[in-house]
N, C-alpha and C positions, 0 to 999 in steps of 0.2 A: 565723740560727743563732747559737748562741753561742761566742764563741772559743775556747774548751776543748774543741769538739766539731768538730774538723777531720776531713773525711771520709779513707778510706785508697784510697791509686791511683785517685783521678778529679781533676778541675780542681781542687779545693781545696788537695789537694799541691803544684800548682803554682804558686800564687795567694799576693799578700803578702798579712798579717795586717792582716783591716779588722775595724773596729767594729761590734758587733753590732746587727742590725739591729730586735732586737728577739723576741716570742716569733714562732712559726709560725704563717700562718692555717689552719684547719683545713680538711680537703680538701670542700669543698664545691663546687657549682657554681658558674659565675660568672653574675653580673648582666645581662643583655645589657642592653644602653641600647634601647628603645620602635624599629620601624622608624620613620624618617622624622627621629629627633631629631639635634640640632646637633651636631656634631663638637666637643670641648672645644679652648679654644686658652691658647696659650703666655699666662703669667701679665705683663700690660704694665707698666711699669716707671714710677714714678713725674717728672710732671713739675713739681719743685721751681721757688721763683722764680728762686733763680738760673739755675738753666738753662731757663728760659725768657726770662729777660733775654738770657742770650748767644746764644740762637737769633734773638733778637727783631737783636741787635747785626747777625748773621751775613745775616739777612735783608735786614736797611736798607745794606750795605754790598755784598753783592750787587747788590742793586736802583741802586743810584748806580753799581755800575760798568756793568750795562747800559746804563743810562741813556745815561754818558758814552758808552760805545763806539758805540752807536746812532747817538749827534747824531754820533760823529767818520766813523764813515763816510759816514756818511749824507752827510754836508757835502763828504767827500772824492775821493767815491766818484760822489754824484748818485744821482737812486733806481732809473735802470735797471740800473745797474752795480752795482748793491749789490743787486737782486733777483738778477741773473742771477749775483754771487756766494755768494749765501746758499745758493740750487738748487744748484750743483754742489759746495758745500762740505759741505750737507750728506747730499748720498748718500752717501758711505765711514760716516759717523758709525755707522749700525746694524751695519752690519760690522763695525766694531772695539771697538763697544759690547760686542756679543754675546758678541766673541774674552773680552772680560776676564771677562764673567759665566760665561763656561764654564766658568773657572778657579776658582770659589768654588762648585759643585755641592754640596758636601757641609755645609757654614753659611752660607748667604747673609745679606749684610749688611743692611743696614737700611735701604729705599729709600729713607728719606730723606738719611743719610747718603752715599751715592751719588750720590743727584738736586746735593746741596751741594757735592761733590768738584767733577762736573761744570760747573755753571755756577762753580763758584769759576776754575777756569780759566780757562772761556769770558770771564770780564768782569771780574773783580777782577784776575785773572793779567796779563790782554792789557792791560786800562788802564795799572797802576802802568808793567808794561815798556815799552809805549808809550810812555810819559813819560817814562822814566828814557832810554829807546834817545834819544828827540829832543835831550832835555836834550845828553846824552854827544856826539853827533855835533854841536850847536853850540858846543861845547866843544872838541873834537877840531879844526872849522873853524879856533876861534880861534887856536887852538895851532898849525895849520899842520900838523895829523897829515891823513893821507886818512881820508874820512869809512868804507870799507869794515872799519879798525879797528875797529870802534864791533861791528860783528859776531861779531869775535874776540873783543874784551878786555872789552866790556859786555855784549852781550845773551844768551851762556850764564847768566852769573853772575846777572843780575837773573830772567831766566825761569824759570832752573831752582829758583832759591827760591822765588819768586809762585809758582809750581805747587806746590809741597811744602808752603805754608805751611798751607795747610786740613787737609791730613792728618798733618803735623806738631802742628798745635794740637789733632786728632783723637786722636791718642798722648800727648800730657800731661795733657788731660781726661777724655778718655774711651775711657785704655788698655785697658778688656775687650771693647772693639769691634774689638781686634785680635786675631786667635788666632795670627796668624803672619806670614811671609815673603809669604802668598798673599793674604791680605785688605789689605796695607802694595800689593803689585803693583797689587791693584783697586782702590782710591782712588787712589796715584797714577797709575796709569794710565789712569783715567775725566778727571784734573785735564789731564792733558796732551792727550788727545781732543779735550776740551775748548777749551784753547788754542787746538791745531792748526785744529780751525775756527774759528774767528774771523779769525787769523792767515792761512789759506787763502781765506776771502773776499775780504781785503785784496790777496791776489797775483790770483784768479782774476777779482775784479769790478775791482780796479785796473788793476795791470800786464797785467792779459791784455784781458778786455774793454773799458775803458773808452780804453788807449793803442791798440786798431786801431782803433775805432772811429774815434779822432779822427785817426787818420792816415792809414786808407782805407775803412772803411767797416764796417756793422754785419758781412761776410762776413770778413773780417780778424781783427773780434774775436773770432766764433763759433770761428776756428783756434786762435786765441789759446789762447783758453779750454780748447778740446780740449787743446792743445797743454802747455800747464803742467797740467793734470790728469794727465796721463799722467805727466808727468816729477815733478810735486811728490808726487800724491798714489797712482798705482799704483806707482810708482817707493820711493820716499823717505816715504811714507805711513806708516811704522812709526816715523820719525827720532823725533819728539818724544814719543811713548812710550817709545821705546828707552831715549832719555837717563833720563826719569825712573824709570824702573824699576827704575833704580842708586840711586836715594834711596828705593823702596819696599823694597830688600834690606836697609838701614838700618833701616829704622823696625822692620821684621819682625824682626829680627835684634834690636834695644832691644827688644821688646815680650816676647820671651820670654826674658829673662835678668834675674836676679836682680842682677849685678855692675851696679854703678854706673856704673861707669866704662866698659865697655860701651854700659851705655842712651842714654851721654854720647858716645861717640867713633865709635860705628857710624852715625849718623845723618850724622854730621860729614861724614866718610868716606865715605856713600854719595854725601852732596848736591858734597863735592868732584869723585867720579870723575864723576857725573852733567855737570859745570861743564865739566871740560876734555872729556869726551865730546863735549859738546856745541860747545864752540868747536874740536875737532881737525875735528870735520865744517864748520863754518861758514870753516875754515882753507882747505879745499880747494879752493873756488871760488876765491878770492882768490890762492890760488899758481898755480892755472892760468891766471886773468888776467893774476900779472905775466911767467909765464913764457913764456907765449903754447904752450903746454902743457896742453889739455884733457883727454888723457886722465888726467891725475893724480886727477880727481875721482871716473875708473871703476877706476884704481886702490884708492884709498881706498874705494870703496861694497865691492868686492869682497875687497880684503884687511882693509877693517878693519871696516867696517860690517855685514857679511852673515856673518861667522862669528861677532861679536859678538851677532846677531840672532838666529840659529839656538841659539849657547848657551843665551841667555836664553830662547828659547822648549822649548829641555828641560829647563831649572831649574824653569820654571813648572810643565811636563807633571808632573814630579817632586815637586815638592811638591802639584797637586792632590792627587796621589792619596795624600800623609802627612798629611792628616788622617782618612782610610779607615784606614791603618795603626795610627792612632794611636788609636783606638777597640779594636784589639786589643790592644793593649796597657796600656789604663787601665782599659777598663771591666770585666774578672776581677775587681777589684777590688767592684765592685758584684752580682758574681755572687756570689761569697763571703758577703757579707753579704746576699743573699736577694734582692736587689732586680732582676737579670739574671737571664737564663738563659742558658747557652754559646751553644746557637746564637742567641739574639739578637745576641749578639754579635759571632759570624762571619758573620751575614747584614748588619749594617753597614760589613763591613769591604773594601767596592768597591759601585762605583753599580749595576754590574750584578745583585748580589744585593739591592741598596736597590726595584731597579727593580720586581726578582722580587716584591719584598715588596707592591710597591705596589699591584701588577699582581691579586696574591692578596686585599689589602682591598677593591678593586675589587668582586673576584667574590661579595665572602661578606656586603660591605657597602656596596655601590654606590659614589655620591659623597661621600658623609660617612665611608665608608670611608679613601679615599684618601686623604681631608685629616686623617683621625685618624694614619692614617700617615707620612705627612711632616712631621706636628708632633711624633711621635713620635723619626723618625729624626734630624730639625732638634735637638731636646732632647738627644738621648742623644749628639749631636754635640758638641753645647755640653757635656755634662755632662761629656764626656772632654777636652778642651780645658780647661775649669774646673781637671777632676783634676790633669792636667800642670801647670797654671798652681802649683796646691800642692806638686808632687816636686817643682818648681823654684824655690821658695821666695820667688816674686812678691809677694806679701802680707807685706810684714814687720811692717806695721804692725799692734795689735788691732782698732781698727775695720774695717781692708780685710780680715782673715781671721773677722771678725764677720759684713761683708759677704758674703764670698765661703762662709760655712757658711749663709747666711740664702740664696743664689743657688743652692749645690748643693742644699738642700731643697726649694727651688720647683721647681725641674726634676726632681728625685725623683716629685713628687709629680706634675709636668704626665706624665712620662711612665707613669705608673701610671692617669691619667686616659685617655689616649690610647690605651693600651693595653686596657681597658676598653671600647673604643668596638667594637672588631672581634674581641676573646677570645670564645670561646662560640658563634661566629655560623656556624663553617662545619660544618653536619654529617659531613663527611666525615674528622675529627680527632679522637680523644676527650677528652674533658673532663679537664683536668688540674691539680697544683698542682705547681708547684717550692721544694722547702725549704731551696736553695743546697747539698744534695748528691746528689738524687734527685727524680725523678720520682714523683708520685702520681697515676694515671689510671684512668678510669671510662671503661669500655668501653661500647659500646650495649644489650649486654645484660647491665647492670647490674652485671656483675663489676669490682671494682679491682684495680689489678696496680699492687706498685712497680716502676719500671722506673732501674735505676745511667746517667748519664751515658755515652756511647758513648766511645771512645775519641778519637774525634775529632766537632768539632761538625758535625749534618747537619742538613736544612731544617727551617728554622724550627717549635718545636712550641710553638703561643699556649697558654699555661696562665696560670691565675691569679696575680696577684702582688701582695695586698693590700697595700699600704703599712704598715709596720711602724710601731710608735709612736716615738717620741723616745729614740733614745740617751741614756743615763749621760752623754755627754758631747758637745759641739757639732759636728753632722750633718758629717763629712772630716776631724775633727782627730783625735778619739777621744783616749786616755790619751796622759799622757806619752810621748814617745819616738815614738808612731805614726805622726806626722806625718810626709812626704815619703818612706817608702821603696818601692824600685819594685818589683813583683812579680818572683818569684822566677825563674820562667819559664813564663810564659804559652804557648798553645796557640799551633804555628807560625802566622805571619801567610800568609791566602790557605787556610788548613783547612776 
């Protein structure tokens, strides 16, 4: 529709001023795609040399730290103690995997980026710390400090950086892999996973198995082993995700703000609290050693550690679910300008209406349904994330807001493709267009009826939505002045 041509008392009243999206298509039917053909997918992203070098770097530098850590267990450990710690280290792993994927439902990240957080932990993390912790504690020796310092004063400091450093270098490179606070959580918290096993083979094949063994027998160690699993990792099993968690509300927190000084001092900030979090927990054992005073360590789990755990875990709950909300609020924006329809938009805005939707491609379009669907709600996820990224004036540069009008038109267009794939297909809906202020619908018996916007958005009604030709001016910026302002008031969140 054209911006001159704002509708009266329906969403558009509510709705900030976008760019025109072009003329209307006319109300015809839609295309259905042949049964049986391929679901369209998300446009792939070019791999330049550079960043094929620095994956190429990321890889060879992974690979040596395996390497190393392999030969050091291995050597340390012997290879019964090192099987029988890998088994028990990594059963929790799928568990606490799964915990951080649940938390990114609504844009999930890029497996590969993911698979790279994780083993960066696993082997880059654990190597360098290992080194630096030996280092420090032959140094401490010499100095005449007890070597149990080396716990407090070096190894927050050096681990909690080796764990942040992949996803740190992930936010300088390749900050539009972050949409927020939730994806900065799931990378560092896949890096510390990570760690944590490695680190946990070392207690469960070393100090559990391998010391009963040699001091009474394989029946000794098998306790052992029981024995610090329950207490490291049913117990304390959240510690070294906890800590870092503090450095992903950093990164999340830089990733969406425009102030400099911000992007600079939040990270700082997180990876500090993450540092003494981390050595106020590595403190406790050590005061209750010299005080001869163990419950101080059930003290600390329970006054300081388990309410810290539980916050964190409704910050998370909280934020999954604002990138749902935030689909209500960015994407009016593209209703206006013809490319949305209202309840597309309030059917994004919770999993359980996403589920509905999935649930309904299903039926009208099998398998290829579905996945047109999730490429579709994946896209329109991205595309409101994108949106915000522009109110909040993340692109200052012309090539990044070049980039970022050349990204919001690919997903324009991916989800006009996707949508395409299941519009048309369920007889029980009639055939329709939306011209970003009304319905145009074609009944079964051949009558069309305009039908106005409801008052409020109800279930989803697929109508056509041809992709509009090239705006006057580069696809999210439009004229002067347009840029960054937020709708006026959009339709309540949960309508």
């Amino acid at each position: 529709m054209r911006p001159d041509q704002w509708a009266a008392d329906d969403y558009a009243d509510r709705m900030a001023d976008t760019p025109s999206g072009g003329a209307l298509p006319p109300s015809t039917e839609p295309a259905v795609p042949p049964p049986g053909s391929a679901a369209p997918r998300m446009p792939l992203r070019r791999l330049g040399w550079r960043r094929f070098l620095a994956l190429a770097a990321v890889v060879l530098l992974i690979a040596a730290g395996a390497v190393f850590m392999v030969f050091t267990l291995g050597e340390s450990l012997g290879a019964q103690a090192l099987l029988v710690g890998v088994i028990a280290a990594v059963l929790p792993v799928p568990v606490l995997v799964s915990c951080f994927l649940w938390l990114d439902r609504y844009e999930p990240e890029p497996v590969l980026y993911l698979i790279f957080c994780f083993v960066w932990g696993a082997f880059v993390a654990t190597a360098i710390s290992l080194n630096v912790n030996e280092f420090s504690a032959v140094l401490f020796k010499r100095w005449g400090l007890p070597s149990a310092l080396v716990a407090v004063l070096v190894a927050p400091f050096i681990e909690e950086l080796t764990k942040a450093t992949f996803p740190i270098l992930l936010l300088i490179f390749r900050r539009r892999e972050f949409s927020g606070v939730t994806d900065a959580l799931v990378y560092c918290g896949l890096s510390a996973i990570g760690f944590a096993m490695v680190e946990n083979i070392l207690y469960l094949g070393g100090y559990g198995y391998r010391t009963g063994v040699e001091e009474y027998g394989p029946a000794t160690g098998a306790r052992q082993v029981i024995a610090i699993f329950i207490v490291r990792i049913l117990l304390f099993g959240f510690a070294h995700p906890l800590f870092t968690s503090m450095t992903g509300v950093g990164l999340g927190i830089a990733a969406r703000t425009a102030d400099r000084r911000v992007r600079i001092l939040a990270p700082i900030a997180g990876l500090l609290l993450a540092m003494m979090l981390h050595g106020t927990w590595n403190l406790l054992p050590s005061l209750a050693v010299a005080t001869g005073q163990p419950v101080i360590v059930l003290y600390g789990y329970i006054g300081v550690m388990v309410p810290i755990f539980f916050g964190m875990v409704g910050l998370a709950i909280w934020l999954r679910a604002w990138e749902g909300r935030l689909t209500e609020r960015t994407l009016p924006d593209y209703v206006r300008a013809g490319w949305l329809t209202p309840p597309e938009v309030a059917a994004l805005g919770s999993l359980g209406r996403r589920h509905a939707a999935r649930t309904w491609a299903r039926r009208v379009a099998g398998d290829g349904g579905v996945k047109a669907m999730r490429g579709y709600q994946f896209a329109a996820t991205r595309l409101a994330l994108l949106r915000d990224g522009m109110r909040r004036g993340l692109d200052r540069k012309p090539v990044d807001r070049e980039r970022t009008a050349r990204e919001e038109r690919e997903l324009l267009e991916a989800i006009a493709a996707y949508r395409a794939f299941f519009v048309g297909r369920d007889p029980q809906t009639p055939l329709g267009v939306w011209d970003g202020q009304r319905y145009h619908l074609r009944f079964p018996d051949g009558s069309r009826r305009t039908v106005e916007a409801p008052d409020e958005p109800v279930v989803p009604i697929p109508v056509v939505l041809a992709p509009p030709p090239p705006p006057a001016y580069p696809a999210g910026y439009g004229p002067p002045g347009w840029y960054g302002p937020r709708p006026a008031a959009p339709w309540p969140p949960g309508a």
